[in-house]
PyMOL CGO cylinders between C-alpha atoms (Angstrom):
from pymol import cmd
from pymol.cgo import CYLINDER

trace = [
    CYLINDER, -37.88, -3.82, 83.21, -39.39, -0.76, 83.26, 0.3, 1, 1, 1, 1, 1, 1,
    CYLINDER, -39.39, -0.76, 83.26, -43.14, -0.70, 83.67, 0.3, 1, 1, 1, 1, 1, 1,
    CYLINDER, -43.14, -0.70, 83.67, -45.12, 1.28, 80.69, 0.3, 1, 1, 1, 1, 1, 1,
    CYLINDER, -45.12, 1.28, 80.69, -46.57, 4.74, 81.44, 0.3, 1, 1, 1, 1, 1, 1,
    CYLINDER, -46.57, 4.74, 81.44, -50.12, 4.64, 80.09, 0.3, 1, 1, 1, 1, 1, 1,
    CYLINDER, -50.12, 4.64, 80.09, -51.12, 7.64, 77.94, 0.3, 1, 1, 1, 1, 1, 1,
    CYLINDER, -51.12, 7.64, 77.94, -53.94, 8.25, 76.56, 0.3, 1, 1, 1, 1, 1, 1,
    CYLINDER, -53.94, 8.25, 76.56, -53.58, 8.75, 72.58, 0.3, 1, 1, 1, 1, 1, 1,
    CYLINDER, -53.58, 8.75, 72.58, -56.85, 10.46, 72.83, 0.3, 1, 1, 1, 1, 1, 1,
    CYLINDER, -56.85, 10.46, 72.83, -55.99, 13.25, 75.15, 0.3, 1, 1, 1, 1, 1, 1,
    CYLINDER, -55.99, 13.25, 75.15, -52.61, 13.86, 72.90, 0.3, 1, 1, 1, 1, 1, 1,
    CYLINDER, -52.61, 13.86, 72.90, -54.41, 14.07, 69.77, 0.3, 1, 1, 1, 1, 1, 1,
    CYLINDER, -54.41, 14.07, 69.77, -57.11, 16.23, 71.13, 0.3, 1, 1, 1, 1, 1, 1,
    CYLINDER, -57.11, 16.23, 71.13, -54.45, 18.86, 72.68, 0.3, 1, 1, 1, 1, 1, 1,
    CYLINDER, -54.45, 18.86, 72.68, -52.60, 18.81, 69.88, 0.3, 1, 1, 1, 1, 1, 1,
    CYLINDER, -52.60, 18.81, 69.88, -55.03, 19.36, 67.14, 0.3, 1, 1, 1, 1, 1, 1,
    CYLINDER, -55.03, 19.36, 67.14, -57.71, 22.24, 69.81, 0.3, 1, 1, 1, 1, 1, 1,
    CYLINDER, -57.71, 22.24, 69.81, -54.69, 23.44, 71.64, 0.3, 1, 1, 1, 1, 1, 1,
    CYLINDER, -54.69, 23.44, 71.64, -53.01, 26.62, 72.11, 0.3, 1, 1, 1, 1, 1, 1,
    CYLINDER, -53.01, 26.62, 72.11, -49.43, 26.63, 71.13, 0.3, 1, 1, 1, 1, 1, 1,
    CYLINDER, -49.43, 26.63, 71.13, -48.31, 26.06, 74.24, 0.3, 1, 1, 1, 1, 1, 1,
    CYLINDER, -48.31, 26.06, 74.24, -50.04, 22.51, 74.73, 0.3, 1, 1, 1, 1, 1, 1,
    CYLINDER, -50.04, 22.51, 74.73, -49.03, 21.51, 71.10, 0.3, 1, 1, 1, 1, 1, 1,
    CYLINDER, -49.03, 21.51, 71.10, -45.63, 22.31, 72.60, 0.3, 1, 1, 1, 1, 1, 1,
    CYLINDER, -45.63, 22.31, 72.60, -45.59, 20.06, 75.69, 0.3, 1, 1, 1, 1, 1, 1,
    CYLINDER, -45.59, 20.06, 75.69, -46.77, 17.33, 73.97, 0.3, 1, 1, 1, 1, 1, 1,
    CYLINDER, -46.77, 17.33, 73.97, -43.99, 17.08, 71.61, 0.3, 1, 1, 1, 1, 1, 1,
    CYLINDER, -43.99, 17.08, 71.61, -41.48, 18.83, 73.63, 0.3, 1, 1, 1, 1, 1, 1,
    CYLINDER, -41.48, 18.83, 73.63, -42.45, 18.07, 76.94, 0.3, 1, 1, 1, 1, 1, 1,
    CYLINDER, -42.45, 18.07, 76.94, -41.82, 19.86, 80.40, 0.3, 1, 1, 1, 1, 1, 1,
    CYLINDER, -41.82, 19.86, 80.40, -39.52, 18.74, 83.22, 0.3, 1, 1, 1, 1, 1, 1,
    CYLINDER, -39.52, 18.74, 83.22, -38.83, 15.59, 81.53, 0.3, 1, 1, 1, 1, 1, 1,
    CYLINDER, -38.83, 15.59, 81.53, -40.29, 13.32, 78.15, 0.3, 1, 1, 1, 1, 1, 1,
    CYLINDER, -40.29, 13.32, 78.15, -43.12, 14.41, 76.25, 0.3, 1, 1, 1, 1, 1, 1,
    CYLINDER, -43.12, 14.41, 76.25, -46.47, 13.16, 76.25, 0.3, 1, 1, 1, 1, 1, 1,
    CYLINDER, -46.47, 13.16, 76.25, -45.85, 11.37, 72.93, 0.3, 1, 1, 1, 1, 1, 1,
    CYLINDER, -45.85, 11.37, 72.93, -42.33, 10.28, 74.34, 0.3, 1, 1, 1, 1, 1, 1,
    CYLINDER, -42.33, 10.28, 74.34, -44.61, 8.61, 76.62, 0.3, 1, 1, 1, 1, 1, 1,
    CYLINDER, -44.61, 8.61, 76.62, -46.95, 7.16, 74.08, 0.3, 1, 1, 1, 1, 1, 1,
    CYLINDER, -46.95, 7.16, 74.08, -44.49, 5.34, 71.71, 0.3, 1, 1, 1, 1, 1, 1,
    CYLINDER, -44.49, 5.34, 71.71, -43.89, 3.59, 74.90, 0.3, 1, 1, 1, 1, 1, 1,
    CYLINDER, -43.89, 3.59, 74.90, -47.45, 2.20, 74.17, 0.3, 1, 1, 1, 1, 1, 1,
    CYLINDER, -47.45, 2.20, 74.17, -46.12, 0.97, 70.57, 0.3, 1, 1, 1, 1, 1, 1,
    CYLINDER, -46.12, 0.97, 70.57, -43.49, -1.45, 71.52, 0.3, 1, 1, 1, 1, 1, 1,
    CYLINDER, -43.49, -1.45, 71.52, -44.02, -4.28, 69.74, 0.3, 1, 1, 1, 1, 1, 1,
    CYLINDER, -44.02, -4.28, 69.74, -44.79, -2.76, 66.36, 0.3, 1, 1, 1, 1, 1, 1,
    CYLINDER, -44.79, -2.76, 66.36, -42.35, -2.72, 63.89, 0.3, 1, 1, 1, 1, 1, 1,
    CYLINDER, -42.35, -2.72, 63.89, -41.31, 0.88, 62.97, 0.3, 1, 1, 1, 1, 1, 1,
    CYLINDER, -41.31, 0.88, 62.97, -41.74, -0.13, 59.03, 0.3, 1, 1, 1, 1, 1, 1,
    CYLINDER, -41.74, -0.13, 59.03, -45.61, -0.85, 59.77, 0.3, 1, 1, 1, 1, 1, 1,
    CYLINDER, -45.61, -0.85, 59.77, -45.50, 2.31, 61.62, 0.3, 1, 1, 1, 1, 1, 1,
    CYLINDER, -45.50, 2.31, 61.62, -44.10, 3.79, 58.73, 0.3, 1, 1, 1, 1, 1, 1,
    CYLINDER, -44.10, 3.79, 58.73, -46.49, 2.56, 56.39, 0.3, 1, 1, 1, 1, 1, 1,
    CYLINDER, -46.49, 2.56, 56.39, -48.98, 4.06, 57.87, 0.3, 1, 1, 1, 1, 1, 1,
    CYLINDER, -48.98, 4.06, 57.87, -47.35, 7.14, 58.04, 0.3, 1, 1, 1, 1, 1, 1,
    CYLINDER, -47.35, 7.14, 58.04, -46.77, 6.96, 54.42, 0.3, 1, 1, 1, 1, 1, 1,
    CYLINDER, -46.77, 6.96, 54.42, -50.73, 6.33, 54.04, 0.3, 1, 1, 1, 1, 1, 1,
    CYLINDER, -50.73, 6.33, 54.04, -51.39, 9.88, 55.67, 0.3, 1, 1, 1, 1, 1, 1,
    CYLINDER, -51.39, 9.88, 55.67, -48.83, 11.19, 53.84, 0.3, 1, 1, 1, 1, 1, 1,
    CYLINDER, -48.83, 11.19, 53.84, -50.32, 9.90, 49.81, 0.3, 1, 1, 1, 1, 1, 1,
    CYLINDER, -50.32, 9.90, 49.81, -53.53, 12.05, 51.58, 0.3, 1, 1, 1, 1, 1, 1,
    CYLINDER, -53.53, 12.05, 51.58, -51.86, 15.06, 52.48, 0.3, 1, 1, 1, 1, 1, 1,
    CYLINDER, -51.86, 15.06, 52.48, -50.29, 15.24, 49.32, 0.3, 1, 1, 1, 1, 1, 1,
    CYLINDER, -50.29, 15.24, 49.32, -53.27, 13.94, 47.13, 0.3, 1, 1, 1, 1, 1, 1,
    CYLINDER, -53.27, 13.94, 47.13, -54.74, 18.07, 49.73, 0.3, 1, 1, 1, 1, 1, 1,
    CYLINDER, -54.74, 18.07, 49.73, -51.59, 20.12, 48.94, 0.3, 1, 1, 1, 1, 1, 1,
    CYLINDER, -51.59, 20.12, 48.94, -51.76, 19.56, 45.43, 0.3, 1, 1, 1, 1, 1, 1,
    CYLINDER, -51.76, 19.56, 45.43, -55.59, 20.56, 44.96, 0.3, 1, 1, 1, 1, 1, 1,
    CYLINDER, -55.59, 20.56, 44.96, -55.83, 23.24, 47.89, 0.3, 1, 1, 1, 1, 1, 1,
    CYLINDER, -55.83, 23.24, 47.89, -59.45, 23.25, 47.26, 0.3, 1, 1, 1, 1, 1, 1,
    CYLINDER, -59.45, 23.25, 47.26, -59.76, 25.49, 50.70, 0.3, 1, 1, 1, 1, 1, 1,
    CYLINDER, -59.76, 25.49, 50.70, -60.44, 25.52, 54.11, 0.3, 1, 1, 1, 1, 1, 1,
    CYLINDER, -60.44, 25.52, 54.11, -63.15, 22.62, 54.05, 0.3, 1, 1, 1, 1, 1, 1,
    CYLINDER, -63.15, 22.62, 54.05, -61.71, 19.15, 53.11, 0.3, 1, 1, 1, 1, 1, 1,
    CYLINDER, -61.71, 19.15, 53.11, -63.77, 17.15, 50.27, 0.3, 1, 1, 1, 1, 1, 1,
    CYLINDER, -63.77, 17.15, 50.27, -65.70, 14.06, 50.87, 0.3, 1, 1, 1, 1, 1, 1,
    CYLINDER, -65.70, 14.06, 50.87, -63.33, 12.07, 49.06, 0.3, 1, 1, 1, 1, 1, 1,
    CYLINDER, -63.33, 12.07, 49.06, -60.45, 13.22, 51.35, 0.3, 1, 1, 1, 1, 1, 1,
    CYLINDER, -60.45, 13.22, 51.35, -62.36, 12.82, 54.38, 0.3, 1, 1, 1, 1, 1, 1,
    CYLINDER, -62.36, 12.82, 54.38, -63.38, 9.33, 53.13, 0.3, 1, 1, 1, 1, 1, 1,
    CYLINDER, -63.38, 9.33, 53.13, -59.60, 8.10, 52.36, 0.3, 1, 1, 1, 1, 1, 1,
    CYLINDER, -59.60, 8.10, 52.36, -58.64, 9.61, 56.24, 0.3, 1, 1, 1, 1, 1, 1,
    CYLINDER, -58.64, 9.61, 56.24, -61.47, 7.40, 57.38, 0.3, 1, 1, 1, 1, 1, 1,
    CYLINDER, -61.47, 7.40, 57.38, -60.38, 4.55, 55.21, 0.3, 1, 1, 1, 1, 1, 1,
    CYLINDER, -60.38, 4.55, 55.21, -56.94, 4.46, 57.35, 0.3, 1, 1, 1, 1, 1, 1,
    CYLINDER, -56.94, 4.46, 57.35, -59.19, 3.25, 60.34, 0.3, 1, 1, 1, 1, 1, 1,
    CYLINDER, -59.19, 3.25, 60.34, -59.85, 0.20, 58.58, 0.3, 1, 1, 1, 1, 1, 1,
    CYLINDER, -59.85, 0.20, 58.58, -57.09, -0.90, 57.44, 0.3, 1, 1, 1, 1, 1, 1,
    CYLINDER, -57.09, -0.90, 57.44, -55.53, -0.39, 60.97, 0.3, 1, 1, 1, 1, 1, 1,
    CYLINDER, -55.53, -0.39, 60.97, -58.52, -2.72, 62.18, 0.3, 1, 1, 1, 1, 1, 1,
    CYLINDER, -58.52, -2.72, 62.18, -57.18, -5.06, 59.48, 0.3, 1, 1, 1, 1, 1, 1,
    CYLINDER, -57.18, -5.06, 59.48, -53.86, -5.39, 60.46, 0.3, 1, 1, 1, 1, 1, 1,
    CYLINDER, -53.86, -5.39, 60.46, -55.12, -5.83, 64.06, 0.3, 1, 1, 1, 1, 1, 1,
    CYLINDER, -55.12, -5.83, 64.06, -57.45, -8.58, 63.22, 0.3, 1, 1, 1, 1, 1, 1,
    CYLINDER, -57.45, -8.58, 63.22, -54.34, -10.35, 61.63, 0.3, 1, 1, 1, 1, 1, 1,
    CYLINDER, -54.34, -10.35, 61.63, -51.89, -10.09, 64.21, 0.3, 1, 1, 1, 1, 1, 1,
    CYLINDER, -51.89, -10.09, 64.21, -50.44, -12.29, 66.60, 0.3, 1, 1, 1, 1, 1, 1,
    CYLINDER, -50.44, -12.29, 66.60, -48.26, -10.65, 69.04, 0.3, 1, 1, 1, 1, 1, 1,
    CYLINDER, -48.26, -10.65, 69.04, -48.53, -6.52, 67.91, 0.3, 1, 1, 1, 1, 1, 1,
    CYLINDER, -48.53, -6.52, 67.91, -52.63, -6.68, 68.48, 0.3, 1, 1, 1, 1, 1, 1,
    CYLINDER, -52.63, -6.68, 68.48, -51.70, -4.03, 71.96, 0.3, 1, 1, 1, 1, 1, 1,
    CYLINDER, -51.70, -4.03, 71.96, -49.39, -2.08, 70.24, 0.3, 1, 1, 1, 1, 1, 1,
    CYLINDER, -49.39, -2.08, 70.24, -51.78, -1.28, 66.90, 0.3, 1, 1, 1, 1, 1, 1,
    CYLINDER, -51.78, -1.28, 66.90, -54.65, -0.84, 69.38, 0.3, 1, 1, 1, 1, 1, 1,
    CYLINDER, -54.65, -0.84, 69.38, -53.04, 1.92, 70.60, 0.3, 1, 1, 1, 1, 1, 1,
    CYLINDER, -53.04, 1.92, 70.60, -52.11, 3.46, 66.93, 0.3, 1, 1, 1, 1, 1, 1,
    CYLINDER, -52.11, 3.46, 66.93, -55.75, 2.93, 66.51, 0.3, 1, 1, 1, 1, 1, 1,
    CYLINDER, -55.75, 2.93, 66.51, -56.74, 4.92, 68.95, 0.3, 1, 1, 1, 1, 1, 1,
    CYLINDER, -56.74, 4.92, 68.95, -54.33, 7.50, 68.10, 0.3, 1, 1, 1, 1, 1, 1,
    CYLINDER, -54.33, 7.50, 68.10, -55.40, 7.55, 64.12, 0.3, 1, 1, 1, 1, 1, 1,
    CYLINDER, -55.40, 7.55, 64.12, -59.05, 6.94, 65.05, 0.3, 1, 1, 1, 1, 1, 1,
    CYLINDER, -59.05, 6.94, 65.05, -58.90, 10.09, 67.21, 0.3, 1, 1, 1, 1, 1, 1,
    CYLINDER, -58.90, 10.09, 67.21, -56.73, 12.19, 64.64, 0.3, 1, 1, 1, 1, 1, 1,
    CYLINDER, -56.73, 12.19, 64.64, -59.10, 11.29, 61.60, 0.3, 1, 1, 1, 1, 1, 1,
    CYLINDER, -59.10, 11.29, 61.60, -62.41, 12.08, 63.50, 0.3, 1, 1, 1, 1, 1, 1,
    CYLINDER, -62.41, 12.08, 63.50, -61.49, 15.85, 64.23, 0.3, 1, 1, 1, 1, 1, 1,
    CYLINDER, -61.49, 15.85, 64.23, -59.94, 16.46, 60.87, 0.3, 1, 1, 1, 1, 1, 1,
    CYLINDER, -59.94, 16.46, 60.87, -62.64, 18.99, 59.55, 0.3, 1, 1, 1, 1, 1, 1,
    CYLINDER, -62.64, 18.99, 59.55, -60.40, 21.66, 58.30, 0.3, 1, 1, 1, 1, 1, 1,
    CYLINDER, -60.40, 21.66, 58.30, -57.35, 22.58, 56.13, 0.3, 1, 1, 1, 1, 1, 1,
    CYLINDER, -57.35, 22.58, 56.13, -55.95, 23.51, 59.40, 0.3, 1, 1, 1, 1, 1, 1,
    CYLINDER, -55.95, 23.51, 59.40, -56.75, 20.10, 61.19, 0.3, 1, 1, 1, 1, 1, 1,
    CYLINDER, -56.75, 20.10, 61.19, -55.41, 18.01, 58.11, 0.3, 1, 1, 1, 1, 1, 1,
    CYLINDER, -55.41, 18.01, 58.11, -51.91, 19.96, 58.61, 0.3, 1, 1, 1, 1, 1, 1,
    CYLINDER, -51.91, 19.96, 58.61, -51.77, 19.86, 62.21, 0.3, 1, 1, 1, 1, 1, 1,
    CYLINDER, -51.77, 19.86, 62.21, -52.57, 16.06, 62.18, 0.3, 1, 1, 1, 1, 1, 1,
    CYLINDER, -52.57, 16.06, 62.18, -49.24, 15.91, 59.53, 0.3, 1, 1, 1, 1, 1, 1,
    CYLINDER, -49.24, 15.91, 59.53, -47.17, 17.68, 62.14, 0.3, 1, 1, 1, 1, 1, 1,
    CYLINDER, -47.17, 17.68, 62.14, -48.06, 15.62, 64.99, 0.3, 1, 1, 1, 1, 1, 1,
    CYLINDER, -48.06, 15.62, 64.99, -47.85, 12.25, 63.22, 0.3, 1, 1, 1, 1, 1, 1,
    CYLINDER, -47.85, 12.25, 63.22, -44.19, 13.06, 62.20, 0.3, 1, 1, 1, 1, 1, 1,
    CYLINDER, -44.19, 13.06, 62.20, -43.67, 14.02, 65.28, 0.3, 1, 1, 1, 1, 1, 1,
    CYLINDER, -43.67, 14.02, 65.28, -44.40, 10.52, 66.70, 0.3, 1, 1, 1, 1, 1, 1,
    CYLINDER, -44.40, 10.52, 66.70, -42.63, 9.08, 63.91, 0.3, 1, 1, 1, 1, 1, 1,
    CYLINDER, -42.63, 9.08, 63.91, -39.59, 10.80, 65.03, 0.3, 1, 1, 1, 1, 1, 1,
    CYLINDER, -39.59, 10.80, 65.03, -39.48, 10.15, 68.49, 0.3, 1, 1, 1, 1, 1, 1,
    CYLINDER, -39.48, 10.15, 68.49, -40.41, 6.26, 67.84, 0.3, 1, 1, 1, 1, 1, 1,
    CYLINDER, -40.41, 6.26, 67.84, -37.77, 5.75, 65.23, 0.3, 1, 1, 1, 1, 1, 1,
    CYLINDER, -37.77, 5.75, 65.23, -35.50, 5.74, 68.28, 0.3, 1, 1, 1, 1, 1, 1,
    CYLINDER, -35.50, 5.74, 68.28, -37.89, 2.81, 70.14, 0.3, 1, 1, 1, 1, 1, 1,
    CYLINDER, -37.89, 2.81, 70.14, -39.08, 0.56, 67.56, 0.3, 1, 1, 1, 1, 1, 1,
    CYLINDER, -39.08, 0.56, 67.56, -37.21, -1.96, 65.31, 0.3, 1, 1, 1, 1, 1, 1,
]
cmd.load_cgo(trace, "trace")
């Protein structure tokens, strides 16, 4: 068994979202080998990729709910509010699990970071990219 490669969801958000091109670029794409968020679904085993996806899906109802208003380049209160309320219903799930607690932990971190430097239009559809991204890559890890 391979051991895990710990990555920090933190730093991958955070490059991704106040990056240049080029280091929104190596952390989907990679260099010389997997990607930083390769490297972080890694971090998800465990999870089922239908909880994954439902809180995908979650992100998604938001972005919409955005698109269809473009109000501008600041996001309202009430959309910042429903990104925040995805941080509790990840601490939810967490409280109720049994053996995924170390897998949502690290989606928590991940969302937690993505949801606290969402200030802009911009942010809100960088954060969309990035979370499809990982969707993507873990479709091929998780069951």
């Amino acid at each position: 068994m391979t051991e895990r490669q710990v990555v920090s969801p933190s730093s991958i958000v955070e490059k991704f979202l106040r990056g240049k091109i080029e280091e929104k670029r190596e952390v989907i794409l990679g260099r010389n080998g997997k990607s930083e968020l390769e490297k972080f679904v890694e971090n998800l085993q465990g999870l089922s990729f239908t909880k994954l996806r439902k809180y995908y899906e979650q992100f998604l109802n938001i972005y919409e709910s955005w698109q269809a208003r473009r109000e501008g380049e600041l996001l309202s209160d009430e959309l910042l509010l429903k990104l925040y309320m995805l941080k509790s219903l990840l601490t939810y799930d967490i409280a109720r699990a049994k053996k995924e607690k170390r897998a949502l932990l690290a989606l928590r971190e991940f969302v937690e970071k993505m949801v606290n430097l969402v200030e802009r239009a911009e942010d809100l559809e960088n954060s969309k990219y990035l979370f499809e991204a990982l969707v993507g890559y873990a479709k091929e890890k998780l069951r």
